[in-house]
N, C-alpha and C positions, 0 to 999 in steps of 0.2 A: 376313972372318968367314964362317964357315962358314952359307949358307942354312938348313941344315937345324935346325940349334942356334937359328937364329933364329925357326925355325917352332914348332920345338920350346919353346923360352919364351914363346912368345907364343901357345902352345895353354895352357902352365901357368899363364900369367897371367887370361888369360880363365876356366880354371877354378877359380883361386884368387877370384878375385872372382865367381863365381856361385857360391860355396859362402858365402863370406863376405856376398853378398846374402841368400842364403839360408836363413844362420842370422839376421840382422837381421830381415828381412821375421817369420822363427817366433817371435823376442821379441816385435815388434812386434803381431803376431796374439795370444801369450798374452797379453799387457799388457792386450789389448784387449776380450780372454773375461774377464780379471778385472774388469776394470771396468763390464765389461755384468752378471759376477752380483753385484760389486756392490751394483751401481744396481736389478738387481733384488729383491735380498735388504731393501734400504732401501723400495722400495716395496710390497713384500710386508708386512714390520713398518708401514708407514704404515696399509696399507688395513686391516692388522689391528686395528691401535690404532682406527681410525675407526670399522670395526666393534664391537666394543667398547665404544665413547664411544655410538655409536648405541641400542646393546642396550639400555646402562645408562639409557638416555635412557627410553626406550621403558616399561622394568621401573619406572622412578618414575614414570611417569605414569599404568600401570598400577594401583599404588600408590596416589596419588594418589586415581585415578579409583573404586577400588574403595573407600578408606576414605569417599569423596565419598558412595558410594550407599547404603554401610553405615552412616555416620550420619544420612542422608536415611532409612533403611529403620528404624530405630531409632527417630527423632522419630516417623514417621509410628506405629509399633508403640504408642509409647507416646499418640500423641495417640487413635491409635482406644482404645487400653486405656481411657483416661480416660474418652472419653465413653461407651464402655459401663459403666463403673463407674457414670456419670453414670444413666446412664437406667437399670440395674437400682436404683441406690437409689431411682431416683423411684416405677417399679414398686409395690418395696417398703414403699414409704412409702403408696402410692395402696391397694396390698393391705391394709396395717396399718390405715390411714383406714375403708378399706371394710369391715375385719371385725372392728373398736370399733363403726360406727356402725351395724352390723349385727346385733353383740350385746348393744349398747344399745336398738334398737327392739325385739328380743325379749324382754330381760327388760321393758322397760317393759309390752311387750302380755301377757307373762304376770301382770304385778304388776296391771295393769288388770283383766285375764278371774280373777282370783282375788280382788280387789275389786269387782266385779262379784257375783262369788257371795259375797260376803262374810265371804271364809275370811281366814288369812294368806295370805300372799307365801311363794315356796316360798322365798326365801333366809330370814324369817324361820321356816318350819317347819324348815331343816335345824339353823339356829345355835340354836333354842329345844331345850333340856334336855326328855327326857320325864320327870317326875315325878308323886308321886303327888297335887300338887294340880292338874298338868295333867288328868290323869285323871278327878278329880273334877267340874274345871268342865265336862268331855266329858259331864257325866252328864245327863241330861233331869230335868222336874222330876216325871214320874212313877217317878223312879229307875231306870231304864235306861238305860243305855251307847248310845251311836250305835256302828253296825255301822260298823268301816273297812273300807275296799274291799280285796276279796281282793286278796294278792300275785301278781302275774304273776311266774314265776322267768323270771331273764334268758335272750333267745336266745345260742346258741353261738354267736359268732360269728370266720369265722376268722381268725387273726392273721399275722402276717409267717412267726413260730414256724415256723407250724404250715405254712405254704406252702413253707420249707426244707425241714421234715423230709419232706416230699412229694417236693421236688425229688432229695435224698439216699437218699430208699429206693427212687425209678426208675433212680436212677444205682450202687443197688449192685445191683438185679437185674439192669442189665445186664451188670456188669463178672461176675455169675456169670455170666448163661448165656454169657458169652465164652468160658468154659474156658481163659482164659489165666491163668497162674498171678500172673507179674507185677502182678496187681492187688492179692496178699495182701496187701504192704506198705502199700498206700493204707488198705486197711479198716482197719488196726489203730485208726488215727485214731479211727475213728465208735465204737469201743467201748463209749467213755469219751462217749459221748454222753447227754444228760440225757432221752431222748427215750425210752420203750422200744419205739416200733416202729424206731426205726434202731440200734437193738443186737439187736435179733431178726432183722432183716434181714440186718446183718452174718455172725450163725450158717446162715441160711438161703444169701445167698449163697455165704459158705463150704462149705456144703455139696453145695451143686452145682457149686463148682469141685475140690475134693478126692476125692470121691467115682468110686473106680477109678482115682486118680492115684499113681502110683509113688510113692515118700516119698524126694522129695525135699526140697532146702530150703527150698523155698515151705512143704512141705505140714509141715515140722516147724514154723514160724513159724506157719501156721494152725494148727494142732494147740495153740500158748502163746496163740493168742487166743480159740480155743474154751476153752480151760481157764478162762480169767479169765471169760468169758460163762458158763460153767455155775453159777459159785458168787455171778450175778445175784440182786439184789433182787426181782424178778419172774420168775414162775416160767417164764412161757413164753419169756421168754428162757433160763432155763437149759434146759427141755425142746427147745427150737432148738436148745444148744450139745448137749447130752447128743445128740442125731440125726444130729447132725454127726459129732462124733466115734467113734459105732457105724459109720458109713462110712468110716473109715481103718482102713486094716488094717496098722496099727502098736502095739506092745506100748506105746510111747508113751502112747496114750489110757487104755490101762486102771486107771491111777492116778485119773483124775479120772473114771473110770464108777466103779470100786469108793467115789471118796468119792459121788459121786450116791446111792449105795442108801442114804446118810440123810438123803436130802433131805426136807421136809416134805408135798412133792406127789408123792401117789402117782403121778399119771402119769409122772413122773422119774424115780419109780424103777422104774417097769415097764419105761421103756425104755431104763434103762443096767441094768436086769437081763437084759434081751433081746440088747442090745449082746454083753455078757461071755458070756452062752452060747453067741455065735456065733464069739466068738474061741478057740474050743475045736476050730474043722474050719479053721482059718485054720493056714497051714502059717509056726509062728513059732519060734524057737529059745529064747526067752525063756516059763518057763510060767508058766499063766494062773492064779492065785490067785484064785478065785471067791469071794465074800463073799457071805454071805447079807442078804436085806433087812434094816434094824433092822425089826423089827414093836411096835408101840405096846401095851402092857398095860394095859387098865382094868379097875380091880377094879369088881363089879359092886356095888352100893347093897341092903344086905339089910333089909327092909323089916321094921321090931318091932311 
């Protein structure tokens, strides 16, 4: 046999089996990357699931804990509610105690200090009828009347009323002198108030916010409230609205200046007659229909 043939196969065999090594060992190696992600893809999913279980764990006891403190927080609410309930009734019980037997020692010591003078009792002079035999027995026996004590007429004294409408007529001079129109809307409110210094105020405020104000849609909504204030119960509120609306320089007003010139106060009508002559140099496209005053006729009494 030829050496060289022999060298020759046995270089090819040696490289046949280092190739064939070689692909075994790169199975061997993937098998082994599979199994390692695997084993970690399984432990991944574990730790996550355990996380998880944990959360969950954690989130009910939270649960738990809060509804724990929340019905502790509840009883305790309701048990302080209680005893304040408790001790405002006692309060009020002790106040009701104290102002029966408060106005029980009063009347008795008035029913006393009038038996003492020897009159009625003033609950018996309210509920006793005056009649004309009460009258009589008042009479002396030289037939004269006993003098009753003059009447004191009652002090003014002032009421809740009366300390609103105070509060509402400082809060509408200021919303005029704010010069902000946005307040129009709020007054319309007070118009309709039973009060006449807080509908006079209303025209007055209105008037200091309207007055040299473009006519816009504030001032045309002012302009419907001054109208309902002019054809007021009282006059000085309509002489309010009438002053008001002489200071808008819109052909708007002059319907309800022309109805003022038959108002019953002259002074109203002086000054929605004054008004309308001024709207004569006011540059308006609308003309101004001037009415003269109603003026009153009385025949005079011819003496026979």
């Amino acid at each position: 046999m030829d050496p060289l043939n022999t060298i020759a196969g046995v270089i090819i065999g040696v490289a046949l089996s280092a190739m064939f090594g070689a692909g075994v060992f790169r199975k061997a190696r993937e098998e082994q990357e599979e199994a390692t992600r695997v084993k970690i893809e399984q432990v991944e999913q574990e730790l996550a699931q355990e996380h998880e279980a944990e959360l969950q764990s954690r989130i009910a006891a939270l649960e738990a804990d809060y509804l724990k403190q929340s019905d502790a927080l509840k009883a305790s609410y309701q048990r302080e509610s209680e005893e304040k309930q408790r001790e405002l009734q006692g309060q009020l019980q002790t106040l009701e105690a104290k102002l029966k037997r408060e106005k029980e020692e009063a009347i008795a010591k008035l029913r006393a200090d009038y038996e003492a003078k020897g009159q009625e009792s003033p609950q018996e002079a309210v509920s006793a009828p005056l009649s004309v035999e009460r009258l009589t027995a008042e009479t002396t026996s030289e037939g004269t009347t006993t003098e009753l004590p003059p009447q004191v007429p009652p002090t003014s004294i002032p009421t809740l009323g009366n300390q609103v409408d105070a509060q509402i007529v400082k809060r509408l001079q200021g919303w005029g002198e704010s010069k902000q129109l946005r307040y129009v809307a709020q007054m319309e409110q007070y118009c309709f108030s039973v009060s006449p210094e807080v509908r006079e105020q209303v025209a007055i405020a209105l008037k200091t916010l309207t007055t040299g104000q473009p006519v816009r849609r504030e001032v045309k909504s002012a302009i419907a409230i001054l109208g309902k204030l002019s054809t007021d119960s009282q006059s000085s509120v309509r002489l309010a609205a009438i002053q008001a609306l002489g200071g808008i320089q819109s052909p708007q007003v002059i319907p309800y200046l022309q109805k003022a010139l038959q108002d019953s106060s002259s002074e109203v009508i002086k000054t929605a007659s004054a008004a309308i002559q001024r709207f004569k140099f006011y540059p308006s496209s609308a003309p101004v229909k001037v009415v003269k005053p109603a003026v009153k006729v009385t025949k005079a009494k011819v003496k026979t």
